[in-house]
N, C-alpha and C positions, 0 to 999 in steps of 0.2 A: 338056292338057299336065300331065303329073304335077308337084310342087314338095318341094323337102325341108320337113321339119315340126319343130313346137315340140316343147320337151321332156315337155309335159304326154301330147299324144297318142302320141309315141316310148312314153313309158312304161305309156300304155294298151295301147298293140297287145304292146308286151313282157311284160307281165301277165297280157293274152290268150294267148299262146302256152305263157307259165310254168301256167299254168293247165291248158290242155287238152295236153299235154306230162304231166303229173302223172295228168291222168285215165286216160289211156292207159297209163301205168307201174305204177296201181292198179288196172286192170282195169274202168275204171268204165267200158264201152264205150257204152254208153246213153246218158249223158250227153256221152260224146266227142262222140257221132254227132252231140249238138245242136248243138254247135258250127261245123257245115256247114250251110249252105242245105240245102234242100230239095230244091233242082234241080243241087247242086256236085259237080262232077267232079275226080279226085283220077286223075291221070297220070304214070306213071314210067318210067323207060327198062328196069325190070325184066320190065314185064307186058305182053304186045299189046297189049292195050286199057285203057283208061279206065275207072274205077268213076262209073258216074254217077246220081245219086241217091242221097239221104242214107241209104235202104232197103239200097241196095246198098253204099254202104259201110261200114253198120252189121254188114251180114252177114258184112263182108270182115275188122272187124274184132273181131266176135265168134269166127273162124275163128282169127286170131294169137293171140290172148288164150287161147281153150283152147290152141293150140300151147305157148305158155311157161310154162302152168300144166301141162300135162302133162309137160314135159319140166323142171320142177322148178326153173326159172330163173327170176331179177328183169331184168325190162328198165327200165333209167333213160335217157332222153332228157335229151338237153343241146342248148341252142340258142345261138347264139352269131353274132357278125357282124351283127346286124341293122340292116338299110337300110330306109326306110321313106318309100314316096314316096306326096305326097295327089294324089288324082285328083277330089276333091272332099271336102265337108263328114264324107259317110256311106260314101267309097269310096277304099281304100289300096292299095298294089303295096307287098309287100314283099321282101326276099332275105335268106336266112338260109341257117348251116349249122347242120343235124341230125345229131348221132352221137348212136348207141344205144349204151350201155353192157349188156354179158351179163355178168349174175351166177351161176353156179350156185350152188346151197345148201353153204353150207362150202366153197366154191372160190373162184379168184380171177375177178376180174374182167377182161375182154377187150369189147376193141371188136368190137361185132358189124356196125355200120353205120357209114359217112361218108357223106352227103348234104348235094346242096343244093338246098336249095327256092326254090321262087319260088310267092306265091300271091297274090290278089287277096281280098280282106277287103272286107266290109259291113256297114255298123254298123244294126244292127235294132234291135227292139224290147228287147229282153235284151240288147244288146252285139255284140261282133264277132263275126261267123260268116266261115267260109270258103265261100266263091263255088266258086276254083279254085283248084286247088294244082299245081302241076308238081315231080316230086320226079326229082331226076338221081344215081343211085347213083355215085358216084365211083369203084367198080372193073368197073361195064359200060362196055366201050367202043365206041362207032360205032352206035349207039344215037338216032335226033333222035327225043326225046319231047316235041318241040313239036311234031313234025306228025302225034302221037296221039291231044294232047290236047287 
């Protein structure tokens, strides 16, 4: 049974997030990817299916990455709301909301994304990795990507 948590670990897992949130906004997609298990699945109401394996979602997010550098844009991630429940010592459920901010070069800024996540965190050797993540884009609708992913 999950339990709400101290303020030391709140601000672990929110550290973890402000972290890999940055790396993905600087293109560091390699290091994003370590941030996943090996074996974790990343599922949204956007895409049929599920990216499973860190392989797979490294490639998925080397694909975005050339997109917003081709197209001459900054994306900044912003996280916020975060609930944080312990399912054990080395194992978290969290809920958050993710907007993506779109910069174009000399333009203003627009929101390109409103999400909310829900992911399952395990504390490894290095720190918090993502298990699973379920991500719910807030303008698809009628969409259950829980029974995707």
């Amino acid at each position: 049974m999950a339990t709400t948590v101290g303020m030391q670990l709140y601000q672990e897992v929110q550290a973890f997030y402000a972290k890999q949130m940055q790396l993905m906004d600087d293109g560091e997609v390699e290091p994003w990817a370590r941030t996943f298990t090996s074996d974790a699945t990343i599922a949204n109401n956007a895409n049929p299916a599920p990216a499973s394996g860190r392989e797979l979602i490294l490639k998925v997010a080397r694909k975005l990455a050339a997109d917003v550098e081709s197209r001459g844009v900054q994306h900044r991630h912003w996280t916020g709301m975060l609930v944080v429940h312990s399912e054990s010592a080395d194992r978290v459920r969290t809920q958050l909301y993710a907007m993506v901010a779109e910069i174009p070069a000399g333009g203003e800024a627009r929101l390109w994304r409103s999400t909310f996540c829900r992911d399952t965190l395990v504390r490894g050797a290095d720190g918090w990795q993502v298990s699973r993540r379920v991500v719910t884009h807030d303008d698809i609708q009628d969409v259950d990507v829980e029974e995707r992913g």
